[in-house]
N, C-alpha and C positions, 0 to 999 in steps of 0.2 A: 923107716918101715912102719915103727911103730905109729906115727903120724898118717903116712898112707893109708892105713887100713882103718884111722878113726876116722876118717876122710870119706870112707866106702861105706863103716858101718852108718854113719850120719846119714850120707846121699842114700840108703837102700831105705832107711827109716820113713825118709821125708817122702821117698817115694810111696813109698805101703801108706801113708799117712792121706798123702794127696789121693789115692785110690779110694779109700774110706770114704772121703769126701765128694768127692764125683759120687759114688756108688748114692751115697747119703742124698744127693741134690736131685739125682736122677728117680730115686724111689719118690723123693717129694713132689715134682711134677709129673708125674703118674698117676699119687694120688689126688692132684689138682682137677677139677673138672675144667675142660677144655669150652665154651661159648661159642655155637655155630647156628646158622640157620635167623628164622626172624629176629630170637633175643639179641645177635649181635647186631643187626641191623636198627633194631629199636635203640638200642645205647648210643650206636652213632648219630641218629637222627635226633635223639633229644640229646645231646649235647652239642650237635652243628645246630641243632632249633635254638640252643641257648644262648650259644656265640652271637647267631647270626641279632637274635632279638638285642642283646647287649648290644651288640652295634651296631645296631637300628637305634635304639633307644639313646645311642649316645649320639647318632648320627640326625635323628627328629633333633632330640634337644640343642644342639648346635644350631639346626635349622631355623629352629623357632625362638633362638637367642637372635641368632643373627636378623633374621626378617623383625624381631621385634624390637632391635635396636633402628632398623633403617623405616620402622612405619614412620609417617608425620606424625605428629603431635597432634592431641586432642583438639585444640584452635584452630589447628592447619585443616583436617579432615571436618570439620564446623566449616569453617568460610567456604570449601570449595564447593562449587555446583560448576555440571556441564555445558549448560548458555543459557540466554536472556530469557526472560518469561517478558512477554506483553501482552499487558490488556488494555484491549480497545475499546474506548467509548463514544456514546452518542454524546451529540451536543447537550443535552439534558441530563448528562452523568450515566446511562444505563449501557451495559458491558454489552455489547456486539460479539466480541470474539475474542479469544484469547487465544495468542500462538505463541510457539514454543514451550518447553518444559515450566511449569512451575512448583517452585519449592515453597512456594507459602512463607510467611514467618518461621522463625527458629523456636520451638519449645522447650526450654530446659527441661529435665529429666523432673523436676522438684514441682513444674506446671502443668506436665502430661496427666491427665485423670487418670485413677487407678483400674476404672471399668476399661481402658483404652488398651493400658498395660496388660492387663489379665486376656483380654483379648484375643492379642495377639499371640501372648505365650499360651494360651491352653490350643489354640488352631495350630498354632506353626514350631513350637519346641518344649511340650511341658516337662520338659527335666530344663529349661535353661538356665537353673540358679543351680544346679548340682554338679553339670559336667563341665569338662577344660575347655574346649570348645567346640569336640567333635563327642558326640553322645554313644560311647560305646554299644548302651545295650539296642540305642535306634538300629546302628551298626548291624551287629547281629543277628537281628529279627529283619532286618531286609535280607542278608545274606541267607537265613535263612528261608525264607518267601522264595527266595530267587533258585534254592536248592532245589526245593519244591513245588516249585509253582510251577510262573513263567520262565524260569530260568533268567528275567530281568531283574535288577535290582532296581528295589523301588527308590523312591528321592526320599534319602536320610538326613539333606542338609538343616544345621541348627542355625539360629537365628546368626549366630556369630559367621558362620559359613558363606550361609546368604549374603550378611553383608561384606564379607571378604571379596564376594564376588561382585557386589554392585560398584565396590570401591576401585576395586585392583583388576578384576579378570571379567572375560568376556561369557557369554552361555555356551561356549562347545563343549556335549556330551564324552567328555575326554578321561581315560585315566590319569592321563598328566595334569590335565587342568584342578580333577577333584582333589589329587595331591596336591598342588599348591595349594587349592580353598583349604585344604585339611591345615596344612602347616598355618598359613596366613589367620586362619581362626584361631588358632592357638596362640600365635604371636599376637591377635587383638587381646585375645583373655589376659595373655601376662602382661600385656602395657595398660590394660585399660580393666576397671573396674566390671561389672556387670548393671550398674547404674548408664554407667559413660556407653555402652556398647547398645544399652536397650534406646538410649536417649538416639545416640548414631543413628540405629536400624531408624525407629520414626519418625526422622525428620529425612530420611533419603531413600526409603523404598520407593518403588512405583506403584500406581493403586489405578493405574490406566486415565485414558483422558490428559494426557499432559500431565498429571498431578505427581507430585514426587513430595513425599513427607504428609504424615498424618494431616496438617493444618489447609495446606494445600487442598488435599483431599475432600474435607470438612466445608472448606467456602465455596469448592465445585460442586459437591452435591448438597449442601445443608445451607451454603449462605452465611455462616457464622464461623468464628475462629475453631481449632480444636478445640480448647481448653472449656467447650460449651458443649461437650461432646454426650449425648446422652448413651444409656450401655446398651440400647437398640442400634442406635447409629453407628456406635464402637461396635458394633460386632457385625455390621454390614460393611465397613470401611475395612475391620481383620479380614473380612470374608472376599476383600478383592484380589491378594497377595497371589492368589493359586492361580488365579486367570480373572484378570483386570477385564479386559474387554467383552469378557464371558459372562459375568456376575457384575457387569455395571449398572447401577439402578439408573442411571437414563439413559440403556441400554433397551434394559430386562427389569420392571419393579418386582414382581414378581420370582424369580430367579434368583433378583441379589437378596431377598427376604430371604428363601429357602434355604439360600446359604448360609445367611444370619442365623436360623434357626441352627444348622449344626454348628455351627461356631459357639452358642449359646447351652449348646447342650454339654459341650467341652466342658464349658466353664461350668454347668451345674457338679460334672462327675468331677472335677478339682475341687469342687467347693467354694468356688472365688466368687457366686453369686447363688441367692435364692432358689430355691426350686423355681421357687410361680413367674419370673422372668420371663416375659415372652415379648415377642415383636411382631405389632399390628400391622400390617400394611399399609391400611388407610390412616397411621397416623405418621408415616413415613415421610415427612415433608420437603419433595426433593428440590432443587433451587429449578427454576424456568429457563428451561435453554432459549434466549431469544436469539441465537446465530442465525442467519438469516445466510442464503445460497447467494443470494444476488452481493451482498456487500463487503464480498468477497473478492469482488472487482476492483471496488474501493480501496482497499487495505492494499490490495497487490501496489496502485500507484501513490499513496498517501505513503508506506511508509517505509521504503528504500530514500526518502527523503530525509530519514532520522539523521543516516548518516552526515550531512550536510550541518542540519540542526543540533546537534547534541556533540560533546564532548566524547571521546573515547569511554565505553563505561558498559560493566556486564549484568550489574546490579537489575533486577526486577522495576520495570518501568509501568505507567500508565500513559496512556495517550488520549487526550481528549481532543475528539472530533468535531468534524463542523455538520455531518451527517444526521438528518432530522429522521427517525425511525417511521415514522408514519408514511413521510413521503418516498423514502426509498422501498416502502411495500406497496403505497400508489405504483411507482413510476414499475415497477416490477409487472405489477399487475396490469399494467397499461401497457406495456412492450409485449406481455405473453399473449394480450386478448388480441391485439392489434398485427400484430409482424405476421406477415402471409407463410403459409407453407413450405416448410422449403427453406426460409429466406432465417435471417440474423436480426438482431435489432439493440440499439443503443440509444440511451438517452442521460444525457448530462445537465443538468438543475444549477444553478448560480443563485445565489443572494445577492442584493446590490452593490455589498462590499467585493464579491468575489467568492464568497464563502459555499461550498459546494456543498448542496441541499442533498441530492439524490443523484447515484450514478448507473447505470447500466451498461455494462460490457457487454451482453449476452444475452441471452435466452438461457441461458444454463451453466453455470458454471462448472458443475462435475463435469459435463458433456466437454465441456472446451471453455478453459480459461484467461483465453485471447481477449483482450479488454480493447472491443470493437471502439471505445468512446473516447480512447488516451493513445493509442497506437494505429488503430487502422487508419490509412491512408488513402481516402476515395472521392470521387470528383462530386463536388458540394450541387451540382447545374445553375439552377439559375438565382437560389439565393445565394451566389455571389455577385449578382446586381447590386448588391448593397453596398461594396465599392464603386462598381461603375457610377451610381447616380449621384453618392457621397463625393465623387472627383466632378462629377458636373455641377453638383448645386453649388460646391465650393470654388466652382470657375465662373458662376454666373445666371445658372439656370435656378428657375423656384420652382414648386409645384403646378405652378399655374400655366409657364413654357410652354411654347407650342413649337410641336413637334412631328414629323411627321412619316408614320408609319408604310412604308412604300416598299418592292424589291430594291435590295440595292448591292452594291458589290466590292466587295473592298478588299485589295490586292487578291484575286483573284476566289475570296471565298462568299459568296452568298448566302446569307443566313434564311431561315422559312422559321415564320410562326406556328404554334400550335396548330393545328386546324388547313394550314394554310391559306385562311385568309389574313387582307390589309386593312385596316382602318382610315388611312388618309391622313386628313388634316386633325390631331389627337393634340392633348397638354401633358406635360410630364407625368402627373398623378394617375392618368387613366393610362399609360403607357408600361407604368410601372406595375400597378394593378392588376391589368392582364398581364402581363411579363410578355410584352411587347419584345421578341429577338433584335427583329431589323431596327427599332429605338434603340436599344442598346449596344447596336452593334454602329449605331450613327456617333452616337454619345462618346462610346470610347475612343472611336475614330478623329472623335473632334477633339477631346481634350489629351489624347493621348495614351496610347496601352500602356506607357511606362509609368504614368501619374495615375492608372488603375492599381497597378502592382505597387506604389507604391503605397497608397492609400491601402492596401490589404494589410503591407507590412506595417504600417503606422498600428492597426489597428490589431496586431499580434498575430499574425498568420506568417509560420515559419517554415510552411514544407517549401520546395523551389515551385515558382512562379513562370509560366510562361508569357510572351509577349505577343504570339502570335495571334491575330485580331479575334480568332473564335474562343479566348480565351472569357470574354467579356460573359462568357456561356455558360463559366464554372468548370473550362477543360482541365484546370490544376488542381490534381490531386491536393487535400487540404484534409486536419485532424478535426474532426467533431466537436473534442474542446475548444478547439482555436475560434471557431466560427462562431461558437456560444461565449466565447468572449466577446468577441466583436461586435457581436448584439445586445451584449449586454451593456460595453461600453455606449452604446448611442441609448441607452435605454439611461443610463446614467449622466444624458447631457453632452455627449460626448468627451467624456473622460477614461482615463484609460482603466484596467480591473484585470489585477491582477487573482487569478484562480486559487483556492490553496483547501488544505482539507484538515489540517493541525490547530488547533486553540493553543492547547501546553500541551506538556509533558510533565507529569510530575513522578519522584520517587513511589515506593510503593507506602513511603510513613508521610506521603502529601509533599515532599519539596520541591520545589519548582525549578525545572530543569530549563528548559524551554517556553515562553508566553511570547504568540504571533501579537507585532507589529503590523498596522494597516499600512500599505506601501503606499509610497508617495506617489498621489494622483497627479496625472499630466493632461490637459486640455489638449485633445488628439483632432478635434476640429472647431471651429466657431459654434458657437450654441447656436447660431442663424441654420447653422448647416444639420447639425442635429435634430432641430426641430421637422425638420425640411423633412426628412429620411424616413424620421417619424410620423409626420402625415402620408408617406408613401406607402408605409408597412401599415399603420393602422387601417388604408382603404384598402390594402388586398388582403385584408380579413374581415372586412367588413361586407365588400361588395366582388374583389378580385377572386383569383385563385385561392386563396387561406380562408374561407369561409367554412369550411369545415373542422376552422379553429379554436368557431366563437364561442366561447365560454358564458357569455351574457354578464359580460364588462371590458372595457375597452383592454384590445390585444391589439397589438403590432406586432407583425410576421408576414417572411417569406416562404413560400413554397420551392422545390429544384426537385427536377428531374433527367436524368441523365439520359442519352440516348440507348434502345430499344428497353426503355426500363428497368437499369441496371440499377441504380441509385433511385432512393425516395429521401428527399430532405423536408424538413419544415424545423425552423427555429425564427423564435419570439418570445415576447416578454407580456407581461404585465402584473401591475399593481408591485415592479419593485424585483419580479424575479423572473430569470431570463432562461429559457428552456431549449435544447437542440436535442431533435430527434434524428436518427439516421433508421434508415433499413436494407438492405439486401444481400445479397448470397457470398461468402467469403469467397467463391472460385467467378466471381464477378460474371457468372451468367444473366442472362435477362428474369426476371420477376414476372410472372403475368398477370396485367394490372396494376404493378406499382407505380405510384406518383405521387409526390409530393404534396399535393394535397387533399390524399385519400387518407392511405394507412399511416403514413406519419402524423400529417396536420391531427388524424383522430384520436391519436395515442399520444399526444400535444394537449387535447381536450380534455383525455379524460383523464389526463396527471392533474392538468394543470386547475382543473375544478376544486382537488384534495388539497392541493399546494397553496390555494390562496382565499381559501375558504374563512381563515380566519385572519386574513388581513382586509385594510379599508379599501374600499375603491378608488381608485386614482385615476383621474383623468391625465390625458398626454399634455404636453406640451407643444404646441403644434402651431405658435404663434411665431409669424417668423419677424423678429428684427433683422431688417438688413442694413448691414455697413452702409455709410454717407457714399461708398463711391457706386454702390448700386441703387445709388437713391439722386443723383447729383445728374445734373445735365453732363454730358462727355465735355465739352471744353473747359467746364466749369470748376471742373474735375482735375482735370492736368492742367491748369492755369493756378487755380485759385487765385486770392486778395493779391495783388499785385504787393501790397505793402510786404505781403510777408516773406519775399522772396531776395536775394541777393540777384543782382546782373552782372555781365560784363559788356563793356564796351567796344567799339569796333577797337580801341587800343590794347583792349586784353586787362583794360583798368576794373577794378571793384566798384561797384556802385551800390553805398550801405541802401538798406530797403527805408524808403521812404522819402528819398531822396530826387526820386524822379519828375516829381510836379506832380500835380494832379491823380486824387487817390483812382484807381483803374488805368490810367494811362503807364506807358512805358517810359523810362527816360531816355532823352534824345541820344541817338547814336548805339540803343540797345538793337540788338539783334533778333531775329525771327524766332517762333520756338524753340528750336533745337537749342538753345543758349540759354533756355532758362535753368537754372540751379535748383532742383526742388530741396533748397534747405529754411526752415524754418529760422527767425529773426533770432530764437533765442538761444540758437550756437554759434559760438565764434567762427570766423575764418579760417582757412589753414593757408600756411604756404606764401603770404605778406613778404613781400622784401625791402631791402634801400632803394635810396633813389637811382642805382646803375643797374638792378635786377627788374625783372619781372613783377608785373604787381601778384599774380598768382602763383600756385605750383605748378609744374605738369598733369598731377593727379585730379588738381583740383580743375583745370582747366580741361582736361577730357571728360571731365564728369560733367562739366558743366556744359560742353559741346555736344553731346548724345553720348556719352557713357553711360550715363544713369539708365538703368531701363524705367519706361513709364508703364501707370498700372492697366489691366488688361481694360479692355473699353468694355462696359457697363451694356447689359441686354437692353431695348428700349421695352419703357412700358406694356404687358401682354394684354390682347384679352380676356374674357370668362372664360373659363375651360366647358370644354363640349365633353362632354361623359357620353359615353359608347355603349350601354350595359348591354344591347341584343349582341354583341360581339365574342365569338369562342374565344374562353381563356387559354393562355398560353400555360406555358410550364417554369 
């Protein structure tokens, strides 16, 4: 019992005990003040502010650990550029054109001029030595602009940003995008110095114009490397970053100064130059845009060629050309004065090696970049006679052939002259001259339409050919270059002339990448035949059709005109350079008034005056040697010296040459012509046997029976040619 009741008094104790205590805790949070209303709201919010920033802050620095471990390396981010820069040149060395991006030379940070540097940093980030890579208090002061303003925030990006973006990201106005540039700057700051970052930024910004890197910059508007950079020019070249194509001084001279000026004033309230700094205008020395509209043509087919020529390679190239600058603003100026209304016009220029003088696609290149002189395909008319009469003189015919000009009809097509009159009894030269149809439609008839078309092909005409007899007319479609080679080849003797527009190629520190080889020339007809063709084309510019070509020294050229006017051709040469003009309307309607030898033969003229102004005068060649078998009596001809000849006997025996008795007579038991062997004494036999075989072979014995074909029989002696001049020319 006595236990029990210690038992109670304990438990009543602890009870009373623990009352106390409740009572005791309950008075204490009573007199606690209880936190409700804003101030509880404020404690949460800066305390989720402080979390969240901690892990933010641990969630950037991650970021910018990680991006800064995966950038390239300072070499790696150095060598890359986006594509090729080329700059093109005239045959005399002076730049024409420069296309795609150029990055200029590389500047180390230790060669960059310091006017260049302060430049840039007083326009585009003056705290850029201070901050990590995004400029806080820029930050700030836009957000607040943007509070207050326009509610837009302004462009905060720092130099490191900027380049983040030209590096890694594209320009979309993005929150996500500025988030990457934010991190990606940062991660350049921690890999890379503020030397290494500033050197990046100006050798890879863009300054418009193609240009990308200070240097670049500097030889496109100043002609001089950077590192010659005066602190006018530095602050005209900072002053492109904002808007390149806006404040381009061969743009706007004017404009890109003003912008100079506040770029300059930057720099006085930093301190990084003089007060009295200013920039003249007029002593702004910008380099000479010689780009020229038209040769623009040029470049389009010259240099999709590289690929062919040059090795695989992204490096910054030069291209030297074979393009003479004087002449391609002639021949410009001579297409624009000359090409009717309405109409198109092309003209392509050759040097005797091939070498392409002056090109014209167009009338316009902004307008339409269709390179009429390399691609159009249009019917040449009638100077493609230059095959027809080239496949006659080399079958027999000379200038002096008489020929004769009549209606005539051949498988069911009858041709009409100009005018529609006939001449009669005419000689090749005056047939040719007037561009005689129905002569030329005899000509090809006689020697053959397939030995026209071949002769065209001989002489580099690659579009398809027809055979059908009006073709003799110039009905095949044919390219403008092709034709000016062709003339040019008879202009060179009759050899062949390969077209080209490249000299070299060299690196941009001068290595030689590429240097044209002259191609191996081929004798495409006898020189007899070339001279021939040549006195044909010299009289129909002198006296024919091409007389509105004359330059006042000898030309040779034809005139073509296509039917109701569609086509005007004239191409010719002289003193060494060989010129084709085309003209008319790319939807091949008719022209009114164009012909052959109006507005082209004119714009022929007045190129061809500037073009050869400063070479000697050169007389043609126009003397014809003809081959012994157009000089030889016909029997005289397919017989020749009896001596030199091999026979066979009615046995089928050899009979060596000289053997026969008597020099000119035959040996006894030889056979009638068809048995003669035309082989020469001093090649052996073939085909000899024993005494139980055949004295000859089969081969040789069919050739010697009429296998051989004999040469074509020889025109007889002409008379003087009769010149026609009251006669309407043809076309």
């Amino acid at each position: 019992m006595r236990h029990n009741l210690r038992r109670q008094m304990t438990a009543g104790w602890m009870a009373k005990r623990g009352s106390r205590r409740k009572a005791a805790a309950n008075r204490k949070v009573k007199d606690k003040p209880v936190r409700t209303g804003w101030r509880l709201w404020l404690r949460r919010f800066v305390i989720t502010g402080l979390v969240v920033s901690l892990l933010g802050a641990l969630f950037l620095g991650l970021a910018v650990a990680f991006a800064a471990r995966s950038l390239p390396s300072f070499a790696e981010l150095k060598a890359t550029q986006n594509a090729q820069t080329i700059v093109v040149r005239a045959r005399d060395g002076t730049e024409i054109v420069e296309l795609g991006p150029s990055f200029g030379k590389w500047i180390d940070a230790e060669d960059i001029p310091d006017n260049m540097k302060n430049a840039m940093v007083a326009v585009e980030d003056r705290r850029f030595y201070s901050h990590p890579g995004v400029d806080p208090y820029g930050l700030a002061r836009a957000l607040w602009v943007a509070g207050t303003g326009d509610k837009r925030v302004s462009a905060t990006s720092t130099i490191s940003q900027q380049l983040a973006r030209n590096l890694f990201l594209n320009n979309n106005r993005s929150l996500d995008r500025k988030m990457r540039e934010a991190v990606l700057a940062m991660a350049l700051e921690w890999k890379f110095s503020k030397d290494e970052i500033l050197e990046l930024y100006l050798n890879k910004v863009y300054f418009g114009g193609g240009a990308y890197g200070i240097d670049s910059a500097s030889r496109k508007f100043f002609s001089h490397p950077a590192t010659e950079l005066s602190t006018g020019e530095a602050a005209i070249i900072a002053g492109l970053v904002k808007a390149p194509s806006r404040y381009s001084p061969t743009a706007d001279v004017q404009r890109a100064v003003d912008r100079a000026q506040v770029v300059l004033r930057l720099m006085k309230e930093q301190e990084m130059i003089s007060p009295s700094v200013s920039v003249d205008p007029s002593a702004v020395k910008l380099k000479q845009d010689t780009a020229q509209n038209s040769v623009r043509y040029f470049t389009d087919w010259a240099l999709p060629q590289l690929d062919l020529l040059l090795p695989e390679t992204s490096e910054p190239i030069e291209v030297w050309t074979t393009i003479d600058i004087g002449m391609q603003r002639a021949a410009e100026t001579a297409i624009s004065a000359n090409t009717p209304k309405g109409a198109q016009g092309a003209l392509v220029s050759l040097d005797r090696d091939g070498a392409i003088l002056a090109m014209i696609g167009g009338t316009d290149y902004v307008e339409t970049n269709y390179n009429r002189a390399t691609d159009a395909v249009r019917q040449p008319g009638s100077s493609w006679k230059l095959f027809v009469y080239m496949a006659a003189l080399e079958a027999g015919y000379n200038p002096e052939s008489r020929v004769k000009d009549v209606p005539v009809t051949i498988d069911g097509w009858s041709p009409r002259n100009s005018g529609g009159s006939y001449a009669g009894d005419i000689d090749v030269r005056t047939a040719f001259a007037y561009s005689k149809n129905t002569v030329a439609a005899q000509l090809g008839n006689e020697v053959g339409f397939g030995t026209v078309a071949s002769m065209a092909r001989r002489f580099g005409i690659t579009t398809p050919i027809k055979t059908f007899p009006s073709m003799v007319l110039g009905t095949s479609e044919t390219r403008l270059i092709d034709m000016t080679r062709a003339f040019a080849a008879v202009s060179a003797g009759g050899k062949s002339i390969e077209p080209y527009g490249i000299v070299k190629v060299t690196t941009a520190d001068g290595d030689t990448l590429y240097e044209h080889e002259r191609a191996r020339s081929t004798q495409l007809v006898p020189e007899y035949v070339a001279a021939g063709i040549t006195d044909l084309l010299q009289t129909a510019v002198s006296t024919g059709t091409g007389r509105a070509a004359q330059i006042g020294r000898p030309v040779a050229g034809k005139t073509g005109t296509t039917s109701s006017n569609k086509d005007g051709y004239f191409v010719g040469f002289s003193s060494g350079i060989t010129t084709g003009v085309w003209m008319g309307r790319d939807d091949n309607k008719a022209v009114s008034g164009l012909q052959g030898g109006r507005a082209p033969a004119q714009a022929f003229a007045a190129y061809m005056r500037y073009a050869v102004k400063d070479r000697p005068v050169e007389k043609f060649n126009t003397e014809l040697k003809l081959p012994e078998w157009q000089l030889e009596p016909d029997d005289e001809f397919y017989f020749g010296d009896p001596d030199d000849y091999y026979y066979i006997d009615e046995q089928g025996n050899l009979i060596e040459p000289g053997q026969g008795g008597e020099p000119g007579q035959r040996p006894e038991g030889v056979q009638g012509e068809g048995d003669v062997l035309d082989r020469p004494r001093n090649r052996p036999p073939q085909g000899t046997s024993g005494d139980n075989g055949q004295a000859a072979s089969d081969d040789f014995l069919d050739r010697a029976t009429g296998g051989g074909q004999p040469r074509p029989t020889p025109q007889p002696p002409r008379p003087a040619p009769t010149r026609i001049p009251t006669q309407a020319p043809g076309q």
